[in-house]
Structures are given as C-alpha cells and as structure tokens.
C-alpha positions in Angstrom: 113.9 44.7 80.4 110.2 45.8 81.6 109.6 42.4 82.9 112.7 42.1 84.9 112.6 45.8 86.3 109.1 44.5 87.1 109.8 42.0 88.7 112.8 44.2 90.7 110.2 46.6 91.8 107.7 43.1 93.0 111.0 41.9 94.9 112.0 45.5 96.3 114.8 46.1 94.8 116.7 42.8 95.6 117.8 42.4 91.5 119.8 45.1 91.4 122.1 43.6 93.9 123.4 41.2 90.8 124.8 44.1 89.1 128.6 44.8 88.9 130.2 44.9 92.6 134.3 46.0 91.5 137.1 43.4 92.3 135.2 41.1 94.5 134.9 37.4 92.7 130.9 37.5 93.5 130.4 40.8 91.9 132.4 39.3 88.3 128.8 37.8 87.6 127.4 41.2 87.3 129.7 41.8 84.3 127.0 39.6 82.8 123.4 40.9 84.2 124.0 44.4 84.8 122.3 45.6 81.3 119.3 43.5 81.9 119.2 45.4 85.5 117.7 49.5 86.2 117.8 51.3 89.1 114.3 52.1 88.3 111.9 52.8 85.3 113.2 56.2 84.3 116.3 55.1 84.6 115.4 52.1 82.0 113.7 54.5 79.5 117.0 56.8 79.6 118.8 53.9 78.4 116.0 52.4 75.7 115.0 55.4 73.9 118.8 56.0 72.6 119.7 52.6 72.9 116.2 51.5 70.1 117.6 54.2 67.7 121.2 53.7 68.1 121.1 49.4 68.3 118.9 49.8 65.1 121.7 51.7 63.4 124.1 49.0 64.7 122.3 45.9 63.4 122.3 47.7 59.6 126.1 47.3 60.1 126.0 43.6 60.0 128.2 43.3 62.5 125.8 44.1 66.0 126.6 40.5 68.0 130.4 40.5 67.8 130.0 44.9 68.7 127.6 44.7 71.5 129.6 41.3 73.0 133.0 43.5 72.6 131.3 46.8 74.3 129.4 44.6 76.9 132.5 42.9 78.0 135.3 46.0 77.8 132.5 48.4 79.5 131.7 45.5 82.2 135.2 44.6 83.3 136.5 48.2 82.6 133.2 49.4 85.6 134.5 45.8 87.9 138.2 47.3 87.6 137.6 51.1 88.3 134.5 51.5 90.1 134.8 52.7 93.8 134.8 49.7 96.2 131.4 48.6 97.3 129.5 50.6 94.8 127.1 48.5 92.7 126.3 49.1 88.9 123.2 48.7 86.9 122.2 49.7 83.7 123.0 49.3 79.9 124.5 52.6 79.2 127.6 51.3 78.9 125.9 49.4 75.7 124.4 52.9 74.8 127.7 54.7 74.9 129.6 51.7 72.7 127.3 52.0 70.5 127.5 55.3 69.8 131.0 55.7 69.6 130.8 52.4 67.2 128.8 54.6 65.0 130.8 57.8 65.3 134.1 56.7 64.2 133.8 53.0 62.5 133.4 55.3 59.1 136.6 56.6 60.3 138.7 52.8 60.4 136.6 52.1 57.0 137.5 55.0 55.3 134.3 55.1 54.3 133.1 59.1 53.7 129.2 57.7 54.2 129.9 56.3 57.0 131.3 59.4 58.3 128.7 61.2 57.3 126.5 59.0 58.9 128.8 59.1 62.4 128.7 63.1 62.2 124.8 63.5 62.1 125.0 61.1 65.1 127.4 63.0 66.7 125.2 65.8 66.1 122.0 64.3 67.6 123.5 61.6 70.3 127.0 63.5 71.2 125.8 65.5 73.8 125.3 62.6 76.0 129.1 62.0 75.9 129.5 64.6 78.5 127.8 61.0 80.8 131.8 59.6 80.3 132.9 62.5 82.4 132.7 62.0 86.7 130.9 64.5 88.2 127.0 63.3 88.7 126.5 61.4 91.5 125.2 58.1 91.5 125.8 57.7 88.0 128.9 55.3 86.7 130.9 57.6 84.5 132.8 54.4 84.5 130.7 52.6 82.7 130.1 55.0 80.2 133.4 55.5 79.7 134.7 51.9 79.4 131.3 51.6 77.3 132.5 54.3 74.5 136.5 52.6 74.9 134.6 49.3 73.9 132.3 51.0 71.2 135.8 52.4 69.5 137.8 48.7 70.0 134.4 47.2 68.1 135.1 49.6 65.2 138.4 48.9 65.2 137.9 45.2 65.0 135.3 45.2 62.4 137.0 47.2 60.1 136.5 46.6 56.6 138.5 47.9 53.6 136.7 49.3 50.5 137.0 45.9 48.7 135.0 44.8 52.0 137.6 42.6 53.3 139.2 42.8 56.5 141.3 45.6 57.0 144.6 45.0 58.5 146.8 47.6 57.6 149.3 45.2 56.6 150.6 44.6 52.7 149.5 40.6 51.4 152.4 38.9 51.2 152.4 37.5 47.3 153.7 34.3 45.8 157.5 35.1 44.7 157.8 38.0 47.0 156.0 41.4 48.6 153.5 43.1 47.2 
C-alpha cells in the first residue's frame, strides 16, 4: 500500500480516480481497488495501524479470506449504492470497520463467552472509532464505514461455529427414522 500511494503521489494523484464512483458502470471497478488506494499518507497510516492489530486478530480466527472477501464486497457495493453522485472513494476503512465488528460480536453468533470477552476488550480499545459510521465529517465516507461494519457482522454471521465446532445453523439435524 506504500508503493502504490507512492506511486499515486509520483502520478499526482491520478490513482485515486480508480476508487469507487456510485452507480456509474466505470466506477463498479473501484469496488475492487479502492482499499489498495489513500487519499494520502496519513490517510494510509489511519487505516494500517488499526487495520495490523485488528487483521492480526482476524487471521487467529481461521476464517480471515472468506471475512475480509464478505466485508470488502458488502462495504464496496454498499459505498457504489449510497454514496453521493460523483463523489469518489478511497481507502480500506471499510476493511477496518468489518473487521472490527467481526471481532466484537462473532463471540456473540458462537456463543462463545471468550470470544466475547475478547470482542469487549476490543470494543473497549477500537469502539470509539465507530462514531466514523455516523455522517457528519466531511470528506470522509461514513458510507463505507458503515457498509464496512454491516459486512464485518454478515462475516460473523456466516462463520458461525457451534461449540462442537461445526457449522451453526440454528436448525435441528433431521435423524434417520424421524426429528431429532
């Protein structure tokens, strides 16, 4: 990400124009490159710093590919549907905010008390940059951070184990010879 804001800094700018542009078929694409692209270098480290501590907690849950595609795509789409027209986004806090709403409630579709635990003292440390799902800063996609912490819950939801460790549906196994 230090290369390619790099490189947007080298070309003026001209990379951030791939980000997210809302309901126009060219700006669909930026569903796809708009993590990889910052506004600038503060901007970057806003993201990274949270986004180290909190992607490290989401890889120990085995499950960080199939969470991050699930917040990428429901925070992407949910910024190309609701963003003002003409506006474009850049940036991977929508990643940031999925995965730490991942982290606060999976624990909560496991029934898992550690894992609650666990999503409190990150609710505690992380939480306050919820108030980012909120409009009200200019410039900065509210949008995305909300659609971001809609996609971080759906990913818990999804990868929801049972204490047994298998999927959990919510649904009784239907038996051989009847219900169960």
């Amino acid at each position: 990400m230090f290369a390619v804001e790099l490189l947007d800094v080298v070309m003026d700018g001209r990379l951030d124009t791939h980000g997210i542009v809302p309901r126009t078929w060219s700006g669909l694409p930026g569903v796809v490159w708009a993590p990889f692209l910052h506004a600038d270098f503060a901007h970057l480290i806003s993201n990274l710093i949270p986004g180290l501590v909190l992607g490290f907690f989401v890889l120990l849950s085995g499950r960080a590919l199939l969470v991050t595609a699930v917040v990428w795509v429901v925070s992407g789409l949910g910024v190309w549907l609701t963003s003002p027209s003409m506006s474009i986004t850049v940036g991977a806090s929508g990643i940031v905010f999925g995965w730490l709403t991942f982290l606060i409630v999976r624990g909560l579709f496991n029934r898992d008390v550690w894992q609650v635990v666990g999503g409190l003292v990150i609710l505690v440390v992380y939480g306050g940059i919820l108030w980012g799902a909120l409009p009200g800063t200019s410039g900065v996609s509210w949008q995305g951070h909300l659609f971001g912490a809609v996609g971080g819950v759906l990913a818990a939801w999804m990868t929801a184990t049972s204490a047994s460790g298998k999927p959990s549906t919510g649904r009784k196994a239907i038996q051989p010879g009847g219900l169960s």
